[in-house]
Backbone as numpy.savetxt, mean C-alpha at the origin, in Angstrom:
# Nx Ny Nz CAx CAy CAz Cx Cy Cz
-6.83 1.91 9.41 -7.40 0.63 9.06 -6.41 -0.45 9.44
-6.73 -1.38 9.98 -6.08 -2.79 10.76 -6.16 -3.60 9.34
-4.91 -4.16 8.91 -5.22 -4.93 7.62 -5.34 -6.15 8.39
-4.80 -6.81 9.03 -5.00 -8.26 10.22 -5.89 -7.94 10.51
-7.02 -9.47 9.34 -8.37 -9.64 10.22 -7.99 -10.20 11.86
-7.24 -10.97 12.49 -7.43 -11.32 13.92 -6.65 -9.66 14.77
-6.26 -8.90 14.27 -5.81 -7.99 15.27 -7.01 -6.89 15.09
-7.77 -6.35 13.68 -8.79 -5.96 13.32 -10.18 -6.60 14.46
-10.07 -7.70 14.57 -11.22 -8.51 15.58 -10.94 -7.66 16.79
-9.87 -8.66 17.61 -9.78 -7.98 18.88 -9.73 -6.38 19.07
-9.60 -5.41 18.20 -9.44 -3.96 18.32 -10.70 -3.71 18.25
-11.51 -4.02 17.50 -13.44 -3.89 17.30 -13.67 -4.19 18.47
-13.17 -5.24 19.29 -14.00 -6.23 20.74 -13.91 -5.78 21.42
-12.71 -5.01 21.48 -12.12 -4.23 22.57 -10.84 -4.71 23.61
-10.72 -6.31 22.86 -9.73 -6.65 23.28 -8.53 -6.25 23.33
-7.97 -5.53 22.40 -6.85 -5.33 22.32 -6.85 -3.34 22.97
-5.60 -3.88 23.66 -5.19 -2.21 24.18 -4.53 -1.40 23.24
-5.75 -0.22 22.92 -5.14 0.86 22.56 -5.23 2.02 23.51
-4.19 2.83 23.26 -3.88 4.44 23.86 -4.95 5.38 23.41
-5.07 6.21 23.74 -5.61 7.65 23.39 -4.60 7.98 22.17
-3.35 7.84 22.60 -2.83 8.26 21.44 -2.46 7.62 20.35
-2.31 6.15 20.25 -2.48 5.28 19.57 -3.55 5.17 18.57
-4.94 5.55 19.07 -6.05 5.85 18.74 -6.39 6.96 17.56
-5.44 8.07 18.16 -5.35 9.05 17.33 -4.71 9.17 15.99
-3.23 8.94 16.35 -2.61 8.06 15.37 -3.10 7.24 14.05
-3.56 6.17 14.68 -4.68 5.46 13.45 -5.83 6.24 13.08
-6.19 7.26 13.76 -7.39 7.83 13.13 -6.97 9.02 11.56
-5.86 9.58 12.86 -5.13 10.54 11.66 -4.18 9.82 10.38
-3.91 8.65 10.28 -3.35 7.92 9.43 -4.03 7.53 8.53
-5.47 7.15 8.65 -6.95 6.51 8.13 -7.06 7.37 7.64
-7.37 8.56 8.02 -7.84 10.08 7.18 -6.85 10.79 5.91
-5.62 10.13 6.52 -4.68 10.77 5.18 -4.73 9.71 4.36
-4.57 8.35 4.37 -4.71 7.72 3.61 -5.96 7.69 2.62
-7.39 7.91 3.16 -8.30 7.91 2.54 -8.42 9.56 1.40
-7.78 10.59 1.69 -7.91 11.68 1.28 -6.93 11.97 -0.51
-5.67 10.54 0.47 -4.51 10.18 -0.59 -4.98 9.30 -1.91
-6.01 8.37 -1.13 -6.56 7.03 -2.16 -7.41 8.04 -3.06
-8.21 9.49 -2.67 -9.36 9.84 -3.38 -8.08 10.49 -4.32
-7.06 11.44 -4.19 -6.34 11.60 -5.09 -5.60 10.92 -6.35
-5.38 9.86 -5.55 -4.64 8.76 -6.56 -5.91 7.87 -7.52
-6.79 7.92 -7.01 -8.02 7.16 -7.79 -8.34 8.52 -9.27
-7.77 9.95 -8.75 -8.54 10.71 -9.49 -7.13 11.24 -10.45
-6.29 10.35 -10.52 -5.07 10.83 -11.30 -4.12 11.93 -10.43
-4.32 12.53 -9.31 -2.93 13.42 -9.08 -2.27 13.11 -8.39
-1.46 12.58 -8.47 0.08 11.02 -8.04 0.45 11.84 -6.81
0.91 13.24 -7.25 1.66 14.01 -6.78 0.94 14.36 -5.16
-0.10 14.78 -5.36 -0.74 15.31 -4.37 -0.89 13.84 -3.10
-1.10 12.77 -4.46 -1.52 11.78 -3.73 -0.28 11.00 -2.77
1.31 11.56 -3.39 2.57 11.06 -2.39 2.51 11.91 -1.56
1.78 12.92 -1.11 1.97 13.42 -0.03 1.48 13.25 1.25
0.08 12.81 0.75 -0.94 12.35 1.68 -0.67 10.77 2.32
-0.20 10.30 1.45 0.29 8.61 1.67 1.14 8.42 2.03
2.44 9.43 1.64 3.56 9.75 3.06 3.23 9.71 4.20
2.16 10.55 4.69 1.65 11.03 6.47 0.89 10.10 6.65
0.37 9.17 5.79 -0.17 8.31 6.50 0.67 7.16 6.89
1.53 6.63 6.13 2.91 5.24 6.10 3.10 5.97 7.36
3.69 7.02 7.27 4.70 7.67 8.77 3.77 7.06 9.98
2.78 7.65 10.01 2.14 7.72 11.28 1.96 6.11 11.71
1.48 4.71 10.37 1.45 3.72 10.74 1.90 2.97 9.57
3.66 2.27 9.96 3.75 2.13 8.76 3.84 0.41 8.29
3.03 -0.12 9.82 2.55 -2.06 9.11 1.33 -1.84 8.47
0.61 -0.88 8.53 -0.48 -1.08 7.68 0.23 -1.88 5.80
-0.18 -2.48 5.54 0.18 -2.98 4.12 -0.57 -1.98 2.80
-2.06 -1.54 3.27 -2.78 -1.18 2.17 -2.26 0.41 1.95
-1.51 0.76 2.98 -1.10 2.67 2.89 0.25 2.32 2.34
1.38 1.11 2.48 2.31 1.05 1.90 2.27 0.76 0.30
1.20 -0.08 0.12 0.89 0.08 -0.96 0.48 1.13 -2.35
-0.51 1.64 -1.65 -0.92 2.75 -1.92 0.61 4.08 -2.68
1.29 4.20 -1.55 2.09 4.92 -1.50 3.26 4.45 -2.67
3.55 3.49 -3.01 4.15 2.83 -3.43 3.89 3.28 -4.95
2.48 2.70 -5.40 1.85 3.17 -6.47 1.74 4.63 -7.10
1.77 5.24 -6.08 1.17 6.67 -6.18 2.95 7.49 -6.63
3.73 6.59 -5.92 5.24 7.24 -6.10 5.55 6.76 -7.67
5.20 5.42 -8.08 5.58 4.91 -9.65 4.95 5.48 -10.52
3.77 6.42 -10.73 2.73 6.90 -11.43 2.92 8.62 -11.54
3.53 9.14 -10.72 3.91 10.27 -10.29 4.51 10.86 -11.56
4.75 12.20 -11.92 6.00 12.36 -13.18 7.02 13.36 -12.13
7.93 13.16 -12.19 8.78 12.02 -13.00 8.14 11.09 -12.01
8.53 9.71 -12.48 8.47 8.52 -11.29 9.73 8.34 -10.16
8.80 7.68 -9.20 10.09 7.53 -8.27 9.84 5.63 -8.56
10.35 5.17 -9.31 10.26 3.80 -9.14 11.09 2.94 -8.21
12.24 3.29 -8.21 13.14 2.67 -6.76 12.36 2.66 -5.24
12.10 3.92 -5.31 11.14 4.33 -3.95 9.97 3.30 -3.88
9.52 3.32 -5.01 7.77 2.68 -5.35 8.31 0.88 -4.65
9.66 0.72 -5.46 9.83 -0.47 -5.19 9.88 -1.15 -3.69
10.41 -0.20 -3.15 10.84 -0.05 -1.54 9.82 -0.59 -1.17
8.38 0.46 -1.35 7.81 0.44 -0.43 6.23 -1.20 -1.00
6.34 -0.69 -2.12 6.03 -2.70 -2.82 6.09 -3.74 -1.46
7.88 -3.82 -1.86 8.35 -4.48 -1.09 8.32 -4.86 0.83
7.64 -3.87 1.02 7.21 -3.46 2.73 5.40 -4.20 2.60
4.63 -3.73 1.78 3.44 -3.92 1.50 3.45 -5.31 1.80
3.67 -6.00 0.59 3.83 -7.52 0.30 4.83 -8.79 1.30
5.39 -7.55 2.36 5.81 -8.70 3.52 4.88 -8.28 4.16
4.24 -7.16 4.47 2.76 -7.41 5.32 1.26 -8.17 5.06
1.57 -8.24 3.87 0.64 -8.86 2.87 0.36 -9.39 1.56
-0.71 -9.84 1.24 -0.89 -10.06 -0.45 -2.22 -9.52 -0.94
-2.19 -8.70 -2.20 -3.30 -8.61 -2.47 -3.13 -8.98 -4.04
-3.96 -9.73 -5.31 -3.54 -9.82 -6.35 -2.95 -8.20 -7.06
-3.99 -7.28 -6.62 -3.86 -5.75 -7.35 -2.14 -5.18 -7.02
-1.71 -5.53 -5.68 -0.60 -4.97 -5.22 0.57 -5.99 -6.67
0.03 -7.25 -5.91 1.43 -7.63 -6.77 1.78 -7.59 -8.40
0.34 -7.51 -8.92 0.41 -7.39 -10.06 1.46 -5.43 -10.06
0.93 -4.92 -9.56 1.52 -3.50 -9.26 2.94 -3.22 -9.05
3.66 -4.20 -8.26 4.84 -4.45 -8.11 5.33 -5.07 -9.11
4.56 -6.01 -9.97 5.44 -6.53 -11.20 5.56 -5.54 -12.42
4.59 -4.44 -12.60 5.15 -3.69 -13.36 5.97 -2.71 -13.20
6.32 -2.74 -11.89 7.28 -1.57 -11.00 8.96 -2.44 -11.49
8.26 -3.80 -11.04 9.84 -4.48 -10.79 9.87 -4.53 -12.55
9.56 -4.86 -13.68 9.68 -5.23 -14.87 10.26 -3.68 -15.34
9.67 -2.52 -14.87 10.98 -0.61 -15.17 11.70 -0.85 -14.78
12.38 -1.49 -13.64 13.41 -1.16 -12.89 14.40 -2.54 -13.37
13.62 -3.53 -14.38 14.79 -4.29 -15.16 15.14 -5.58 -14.59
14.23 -6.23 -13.85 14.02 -7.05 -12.85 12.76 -7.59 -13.71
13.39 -8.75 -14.42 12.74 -9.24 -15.54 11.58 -10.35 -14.79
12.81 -11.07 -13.87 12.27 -12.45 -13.32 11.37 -12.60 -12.63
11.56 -11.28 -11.98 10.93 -11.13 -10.41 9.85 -10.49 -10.84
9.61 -9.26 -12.03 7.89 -9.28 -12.33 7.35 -10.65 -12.97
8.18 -11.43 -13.60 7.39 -12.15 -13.99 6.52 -13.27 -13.04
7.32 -13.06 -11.68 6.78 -14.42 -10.60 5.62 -14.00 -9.77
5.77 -12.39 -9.90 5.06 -11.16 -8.94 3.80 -11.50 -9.94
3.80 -11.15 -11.27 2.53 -11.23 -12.52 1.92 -12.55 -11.82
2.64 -13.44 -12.15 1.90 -14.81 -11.99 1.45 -15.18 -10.28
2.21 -14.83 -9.23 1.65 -14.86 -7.91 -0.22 -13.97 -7.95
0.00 -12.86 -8.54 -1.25 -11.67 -8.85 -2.24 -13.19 -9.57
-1.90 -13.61 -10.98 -3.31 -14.37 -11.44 -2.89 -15.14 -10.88
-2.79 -16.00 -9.95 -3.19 -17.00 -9.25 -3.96 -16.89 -7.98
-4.05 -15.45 -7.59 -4.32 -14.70 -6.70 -6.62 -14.71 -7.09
-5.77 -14.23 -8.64 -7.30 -13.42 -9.15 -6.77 -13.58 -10.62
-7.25 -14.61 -11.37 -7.27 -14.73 -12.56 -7.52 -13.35 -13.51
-8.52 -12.35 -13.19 -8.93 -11.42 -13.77 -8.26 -9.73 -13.41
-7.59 -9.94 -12.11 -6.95 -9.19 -11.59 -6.35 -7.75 -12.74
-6.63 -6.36 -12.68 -6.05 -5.36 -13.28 -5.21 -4.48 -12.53
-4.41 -3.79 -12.98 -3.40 -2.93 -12.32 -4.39 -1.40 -12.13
């Protein structure tokens, strides 16, 4: 999945050059991610860092698989919250979504980083007033 609606455009149009293998790549990245999201939607963190690993690897500006991955590592038992943070932090320079950052502020607020969930919380409702983690 192309999170850039204008690079998302031209790749639909056909404007933009992709490879065969490039192609593949994003296909096989799309598929782990989606297999990872059905895990992590259904509670198994674990299963679900594995799948969201192979997908980051294969493409790792996508924002919504860094995300993903991110989450799936803080939720995990034990947690990897440092990791989670990392990859937060990769997400949210590729992008914004209210759900992510609210997500990152409760990542950053474990890890004792008082300020910085609190700016992450408030970036999220200003984002989406109603916004849930």
């Amino acid at each position: 999945m192309l999170s850039d609606p204008e690079r998302r455009r031209l790749y639909e149009e056909g404007e933009e050059p992709a490879t065969l293998a490039e192609a593949d790549r994003i296909a096989e990245a799309e598929a782990a991610f989606r297999r990872g999201d059905v895990l992590l939607r259904a509670g198994n963190f674990r299963g679900a860092v594995e799948l969201l690993e192979r997908a980051v690897a294969l493409w790792p500006e996508e924002a919504e698989y860094q995300a993903a991955l991110a989450w799936a590592l803080h939720r995990k038992a034990p947690p990897e919250s440092t990791r989670a943070w990392q990859h937060f932090e990769r997400a949210l320079a590729l992008g914004e979504r209210a759900v992510w950052l609210l997500r990152a502020s409760l990542v950053a607020r474990e890890l004792g980083h008082e300020a910085r969930a609190a700016e992450l919380a408030a970036r999220a409702r200003a984002l989406d007033p109603h916004v849930r983690a």
